[in-house]
N, C-alpha and C positions, 0 to 999 in steps of 0.2 A: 461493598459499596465504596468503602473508603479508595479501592485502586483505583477506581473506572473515573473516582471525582479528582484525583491528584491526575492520572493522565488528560483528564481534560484540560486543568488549569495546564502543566505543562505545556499546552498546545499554543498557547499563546506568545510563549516568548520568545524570543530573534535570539538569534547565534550570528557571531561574526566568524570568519576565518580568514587569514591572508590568502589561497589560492582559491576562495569559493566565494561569489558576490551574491548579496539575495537585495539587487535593486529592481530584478527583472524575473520572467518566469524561466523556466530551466527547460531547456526542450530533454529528447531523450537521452540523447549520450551525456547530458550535462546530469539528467536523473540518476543516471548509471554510474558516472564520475562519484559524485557525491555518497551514493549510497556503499562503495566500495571504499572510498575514502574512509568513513564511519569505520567501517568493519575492518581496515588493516589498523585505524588506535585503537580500537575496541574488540580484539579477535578473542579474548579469552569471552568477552560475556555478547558475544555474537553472530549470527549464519546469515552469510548471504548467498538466497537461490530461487529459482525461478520455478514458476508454475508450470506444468505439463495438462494437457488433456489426450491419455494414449499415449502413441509415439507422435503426435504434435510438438514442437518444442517451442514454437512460436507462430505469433502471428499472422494475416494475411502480406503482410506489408516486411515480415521480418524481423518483429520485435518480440523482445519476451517480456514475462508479466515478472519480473522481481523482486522480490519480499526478502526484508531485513529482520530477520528476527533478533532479541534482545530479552537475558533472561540470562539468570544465574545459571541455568542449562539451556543453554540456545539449540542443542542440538535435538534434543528430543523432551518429550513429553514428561514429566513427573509428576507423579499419583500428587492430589491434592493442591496442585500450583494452578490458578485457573490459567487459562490461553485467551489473551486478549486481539482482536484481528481488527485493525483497523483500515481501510480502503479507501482510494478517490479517486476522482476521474474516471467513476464509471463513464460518464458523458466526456467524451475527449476535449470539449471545450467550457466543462467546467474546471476550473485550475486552482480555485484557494486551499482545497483542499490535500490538493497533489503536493501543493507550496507548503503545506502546515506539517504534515507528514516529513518531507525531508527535514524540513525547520526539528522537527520533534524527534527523529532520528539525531540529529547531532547533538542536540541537546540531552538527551539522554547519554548519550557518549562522553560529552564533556564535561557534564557535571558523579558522572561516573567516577572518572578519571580522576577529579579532585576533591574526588571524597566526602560529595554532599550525602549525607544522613538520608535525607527522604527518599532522593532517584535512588541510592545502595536497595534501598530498603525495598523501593517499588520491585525492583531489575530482579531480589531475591525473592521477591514473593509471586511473581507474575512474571509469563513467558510472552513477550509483546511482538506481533508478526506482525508489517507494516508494509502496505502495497498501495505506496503513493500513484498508480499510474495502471488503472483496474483497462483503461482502451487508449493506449499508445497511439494505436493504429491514427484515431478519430484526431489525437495530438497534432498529430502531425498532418492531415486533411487540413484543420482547419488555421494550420503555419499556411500552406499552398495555397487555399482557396479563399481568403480572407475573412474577416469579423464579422459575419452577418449574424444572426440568431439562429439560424439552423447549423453552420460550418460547424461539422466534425462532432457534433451531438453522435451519432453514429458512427458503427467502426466500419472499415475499408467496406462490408458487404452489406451498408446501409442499413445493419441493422442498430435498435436500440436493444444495447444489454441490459437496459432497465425493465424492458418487457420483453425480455429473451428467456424469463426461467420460466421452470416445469411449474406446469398447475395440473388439480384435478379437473378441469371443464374442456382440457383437449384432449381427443385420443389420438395423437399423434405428435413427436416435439422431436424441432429438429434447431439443436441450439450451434452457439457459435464457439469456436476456439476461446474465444478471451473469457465466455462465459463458463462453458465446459471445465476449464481448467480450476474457475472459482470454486463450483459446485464440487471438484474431486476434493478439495483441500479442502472445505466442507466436511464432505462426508468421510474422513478422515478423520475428523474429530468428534464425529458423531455420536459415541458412547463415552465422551468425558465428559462428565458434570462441569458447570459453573468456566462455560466457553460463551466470550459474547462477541456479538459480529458488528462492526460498527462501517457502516458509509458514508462518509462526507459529502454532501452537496453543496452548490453554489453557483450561484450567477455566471452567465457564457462567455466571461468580458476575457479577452486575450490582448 
């Protein structure tokens, strides 16, 4: 309990850096900028790679789903380290969360770096996988098509990833790339104890 309560407070606070502004939201390559930034100061306690569904590697639109993981072993799994997954923008036009997640990626980075007591302590206890930007595709629809309340809820094939996954009341399920790829890195960790999955929601405002 103690991890899942200090990443939350972490979630709240701002990072500055000289080449990266957080006045405004970050479309894709500014996500991607960012998230690669982290991971060249932070490459010892960090992996940055992207989701697959198959031989899928991306999107309708050409984007991939990129998750920064962070963790005393970033690279793989360790018996009794829990795996914490946090996600947003399932809806491509909800954005605070997309926005909190990078905020929290570098933050984690840079209080690493100089040696703060509690993030040392979180980063070696807990392997934190962070995928600010769960429908790119929808990002970037509702850049093109403007602010309305519907714009970019959906990805490129109009669907909602929020009721894209498998239940037991269909006999038949036929899901999407951006969702597909969520559920494989799921079920991937599916025989490790003490794994939690966290989504971010928020308001449509762009």
């Amino acid at each position: 309990m103690k991890v899942f309560v200090v990443v939350l407070l972490l979630v709240v606070y701002s990072c500055t850096e000289k080449n990266i502004t957080w006045d405004e939201h970050h479309n894709n390559y500014e996500l991607f900028e960012i998230l690669k930034s982290v991971h060249h100061k932070c490459r010892n306690i960090s992996k940055l790679y992207y989701l697959t569904a198959g031989d899928l590697e991306s999107t309708k639109l050409g984007n991939r789903l990129f998750v920064l993981a962070i963790g005393g072993n970033p690279e793989k799994h360790v018996p009794l380290i829990p795996e914490v997954k946090l996600v947003a923008n399932m809806h491509g036009n909800e954005v605070v969360g997309r926005e909190l997640l990078l905020r929290l990626a570098k933050y984690l980075c840079d209080k690493y770096t100089e040696g703060d007591g509690l993030v040392s302590w979180l980063l070696q206890h807990t392997r934190i996988h962070l995928l600010p930007s769960m429908n790119p595709d929808g990002y970037e629809l509702v850049e093109e098509t403007g602010k309305n309340e519907l714009s970019g809820r959906t990805n490129a094939n109009n669907v909602d990833l929020n009721r894209n996954f498998p239940d037991s009341d269909r006999l038949a399920f036929q899901g999407e790339v951006d969702r597909k790829a969520w559920v494989e890195l799921l079920a991937e960790y599916q025989d490790i104890p003490r794994v939690s999955y966290l989504n971010y929601c928020s308001s449509y405002v762009i």
